[in-house]
Structures are given as C-alpha cells and as structure tokens.
C-alpha positions in Angstrom: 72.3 -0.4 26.5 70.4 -2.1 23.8 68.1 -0.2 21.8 65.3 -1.0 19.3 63.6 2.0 17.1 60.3 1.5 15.9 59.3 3.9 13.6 55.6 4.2 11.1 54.0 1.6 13.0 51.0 2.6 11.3 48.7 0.4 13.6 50.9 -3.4 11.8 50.8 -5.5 15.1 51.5 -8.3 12.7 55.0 -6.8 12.4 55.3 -6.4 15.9 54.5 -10.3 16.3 57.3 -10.8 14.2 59.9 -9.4 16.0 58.6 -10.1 19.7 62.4 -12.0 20.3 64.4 -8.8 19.3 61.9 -6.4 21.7 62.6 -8.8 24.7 66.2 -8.8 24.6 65.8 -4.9 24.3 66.8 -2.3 27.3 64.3 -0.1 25.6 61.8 0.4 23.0 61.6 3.4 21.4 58.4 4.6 19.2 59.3 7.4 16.7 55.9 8.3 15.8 52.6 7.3 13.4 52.3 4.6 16.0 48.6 4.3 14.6 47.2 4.9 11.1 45.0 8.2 11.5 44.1 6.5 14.9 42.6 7.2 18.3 43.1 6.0 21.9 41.7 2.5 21.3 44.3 2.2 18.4 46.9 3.0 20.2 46.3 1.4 23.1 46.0 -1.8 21.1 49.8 -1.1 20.2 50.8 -0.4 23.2 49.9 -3.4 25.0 51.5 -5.4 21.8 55.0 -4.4 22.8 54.4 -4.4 26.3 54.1 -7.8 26.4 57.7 -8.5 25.7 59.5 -5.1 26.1 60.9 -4.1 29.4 60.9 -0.4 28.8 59.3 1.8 26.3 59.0 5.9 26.0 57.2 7.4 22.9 56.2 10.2 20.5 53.3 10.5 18.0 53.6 11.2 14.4 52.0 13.2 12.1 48.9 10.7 11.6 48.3 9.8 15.0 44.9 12.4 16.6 45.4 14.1 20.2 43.7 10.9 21.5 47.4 9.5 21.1 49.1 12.0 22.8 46.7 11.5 25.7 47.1 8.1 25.9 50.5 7.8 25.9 50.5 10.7 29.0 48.4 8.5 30.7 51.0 5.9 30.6 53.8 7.7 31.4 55.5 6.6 28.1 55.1 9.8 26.3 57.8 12.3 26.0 57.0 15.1 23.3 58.7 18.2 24.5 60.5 16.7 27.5 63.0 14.2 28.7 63.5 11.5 30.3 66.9 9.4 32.0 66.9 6.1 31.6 70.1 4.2 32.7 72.2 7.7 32.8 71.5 8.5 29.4 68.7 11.4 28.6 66.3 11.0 26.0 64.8 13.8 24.3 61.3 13.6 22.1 59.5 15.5 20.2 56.5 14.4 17.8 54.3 15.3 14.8 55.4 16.6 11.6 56.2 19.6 9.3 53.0 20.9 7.6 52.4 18.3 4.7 49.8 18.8 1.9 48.0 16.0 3.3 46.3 18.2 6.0 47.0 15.4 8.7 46.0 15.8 12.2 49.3 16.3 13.9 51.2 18.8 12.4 53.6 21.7 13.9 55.8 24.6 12.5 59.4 25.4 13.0 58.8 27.7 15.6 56.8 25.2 17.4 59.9 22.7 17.0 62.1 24.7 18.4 59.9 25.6 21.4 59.0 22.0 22.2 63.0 21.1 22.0 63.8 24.3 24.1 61.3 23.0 26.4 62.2 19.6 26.9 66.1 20.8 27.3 65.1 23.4 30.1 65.9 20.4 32.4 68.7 18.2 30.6 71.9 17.5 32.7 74.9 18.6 30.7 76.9 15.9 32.0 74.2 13.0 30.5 74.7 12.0 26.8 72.0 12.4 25.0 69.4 11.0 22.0 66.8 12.6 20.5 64.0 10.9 19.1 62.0 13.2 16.6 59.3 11.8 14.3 60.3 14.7 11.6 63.6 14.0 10.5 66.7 16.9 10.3 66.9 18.9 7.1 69.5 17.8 4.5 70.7 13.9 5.3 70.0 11.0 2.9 66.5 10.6 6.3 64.6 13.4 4.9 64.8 13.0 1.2 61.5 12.5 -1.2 61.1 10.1 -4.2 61.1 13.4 -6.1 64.8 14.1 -3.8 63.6 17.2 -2.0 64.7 17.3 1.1 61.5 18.2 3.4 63.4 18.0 7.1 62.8 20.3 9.9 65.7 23.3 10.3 65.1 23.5 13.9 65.8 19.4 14.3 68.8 20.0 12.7 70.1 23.1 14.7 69.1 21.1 17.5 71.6 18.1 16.8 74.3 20.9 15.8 74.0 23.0 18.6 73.8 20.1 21.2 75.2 17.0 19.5 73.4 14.1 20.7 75.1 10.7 20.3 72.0 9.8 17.8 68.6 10.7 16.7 65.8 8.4 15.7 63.6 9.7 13.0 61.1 8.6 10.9 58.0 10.3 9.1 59.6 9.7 5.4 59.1 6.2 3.7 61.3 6.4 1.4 64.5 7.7 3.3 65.4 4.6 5.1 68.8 5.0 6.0 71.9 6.4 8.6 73.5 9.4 8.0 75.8 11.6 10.1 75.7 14.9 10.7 78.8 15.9 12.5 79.9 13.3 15.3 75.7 12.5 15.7 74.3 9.2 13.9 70.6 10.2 12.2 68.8 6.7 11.8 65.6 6.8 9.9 64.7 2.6 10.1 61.9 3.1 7.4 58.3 2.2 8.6 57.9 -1.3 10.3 55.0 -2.0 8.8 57.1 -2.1 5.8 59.4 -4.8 7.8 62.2 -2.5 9.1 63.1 -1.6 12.7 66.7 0.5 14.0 68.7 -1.3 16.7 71.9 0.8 18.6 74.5 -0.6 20.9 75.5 2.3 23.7 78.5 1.6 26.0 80.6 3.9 28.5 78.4 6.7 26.2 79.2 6.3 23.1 77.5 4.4 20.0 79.1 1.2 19.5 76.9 -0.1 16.4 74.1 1.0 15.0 72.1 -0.5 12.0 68.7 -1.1 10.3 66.9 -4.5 10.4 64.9 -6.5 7.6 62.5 -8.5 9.4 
C-alpha cells in the first residue's frame, strides 16, 4: 500500500495542484488535520473535492483550526474517522483530531482525558490480528514531532501511551510547524510531514505489514 500524508492544509489548494501526480498514484490519502484555516463546511468542502479529483481513497481528521462545520462535513462523506476506525486493504486505521488546549483559544481543542476516550473508543472495535496506523492531528509527547521553536515539547501523553501500549506500525501527526520530521518511538515510525501549505507532504510504503520506507517530500 502506498500512502500519502497531508497534514496543515490550511485551506492551500495551490499546493494540492502541485502534487495532483503523487495523489493519483496513491492507495490512499490521508488528512491529518487543519484541513482549512479557521474554516467551515464550504471550506472544506472546497478541499475535499480538490483531492478527490485524483485520489482514489481518502479518510480524514480535523485539526485544531478547523470549526464543527468540518467535522460534519467530513461525516457526511464518510471520510471522517475521529474516534473510530476504519480497514482499508487489511490494515486498520485509527484517527483522532483536534489539538491540546493552545493559548490561541482555537475552535477545536480537547484534553487528555478526552484523548484517551476518543482512542479507547475507536479501539473498542479494532481486530488484534490487523496492523495498525494511527493518524492523530496532536503529535505524541517527547519525539523531535512535538517540539516548539522555544524546544518545549507540547505533545499529548495519552497519544503517546497509545502508540506504547498498542504499537502501531506508524502514526501521522501534524499540528506543530516547526517539528517536521520522523522519529521512532519503540518499533513505531512517528512522521510529522510539516504543513503542506508550506510545501511538504509524508509518503509510506506498507508490504506483508510492515513499513518498508517512509519519508517526507519537498514539493
């Protein structure tokens, strides 16, 4: 399976445009969140369709600066999989969205304990014998994905007690600009692309269930 991570959109189709080859050749497309900028359904919707016209397959979470409107229009799609999973080509995709409480008081954000309900939730129905990915907007605490300018780390605990506890083959992340990068924790690939409106995407080779590459692009 070929897989292409797009995460901080930010509402950039001109960076979608530019990589409209890659998304085509793509098994799936996933959206890590902040697919608009502070936007509603229109905005998204606009996105949507953008990738859509050359992906085959695409499942989503919102970010931090994406409203409700978001949330509902992506359920309305079916491509929307905050607190759930989904199986696509025997592997299981976990998602969750939003963000830790920043102090910029934007319109999707959660706490720990909501973290670790949505990812309890979505695993009430996960087949042990699938390997998994999670795809989480907020990046796990303590890897070179979650580090500020200021080198704070501002991850989520529960994220990363997640990936310990259940060892997914790789989780896309996002949220933090500056953090572009892969890290490891344990046997488990964390890839934070950086935001594509900045001209970075993720792409991940999976065969016989395992990670056979994994690396960040510069459009």
């Amino acid at each position: 399976m070929n897989i292409i991570g797009l995460a901080d959109i930010h509402g950039n189709l001109s960076q979608i445009d530019e990589i409209s080859d890659q998304l085509s050749k793509a098994d799936l497309v996933l959206l890590i969140g902040d697919i608009t900028n502070f936007g509603r359904a229109d905005d998204v919707k606009e996105v949507i369709e953008k990738v859509r016209k050359k992906a085959s397959g695409i499942v989503a979470v919102s970010g931090n600066c994406d409203f409700p409107e978001v949330d509902d229009y992506l359920n309305s799609e079916n491509l929307n999989f905050h607190g759930n999973s989904r199986i696509v080509d025997g592997i299981c995709f976990v998602g969750v969205g939003g963000s830790l409480v920043t102090p910029f008081k934007t319109p999707n954000e959660i706490s720990e304990d909501d973290f670790k309900s949505h990812l309890d939730e979505a695993m009430s129905g996960f087949p042990v014998e699938n390997p998994l990915i999670l795809v989480s907007h907020q990046p796990p605490f303590q890897t070179s994905c979650d580090v500020l300018s200021s080198g704070d780390h501002v991850g989520s605990k529960s994220v990363r007690h997640f990936i310990e506890d259940y060892k997914p083959l790789a989780c896309f992340t996002g949220h933090i600009h500056e953090s572009r990068s892969i890290d490891k924790i344990g046997m488990t690939y964390v890839i934070n692309p950086g935001p594509l409106w900045q001209g970075h995407y993720a792409v991940a080779e999976i065969n016989n269930g395992t990670i056979e590459s994994a690396d960040i692009v510069k459009i």
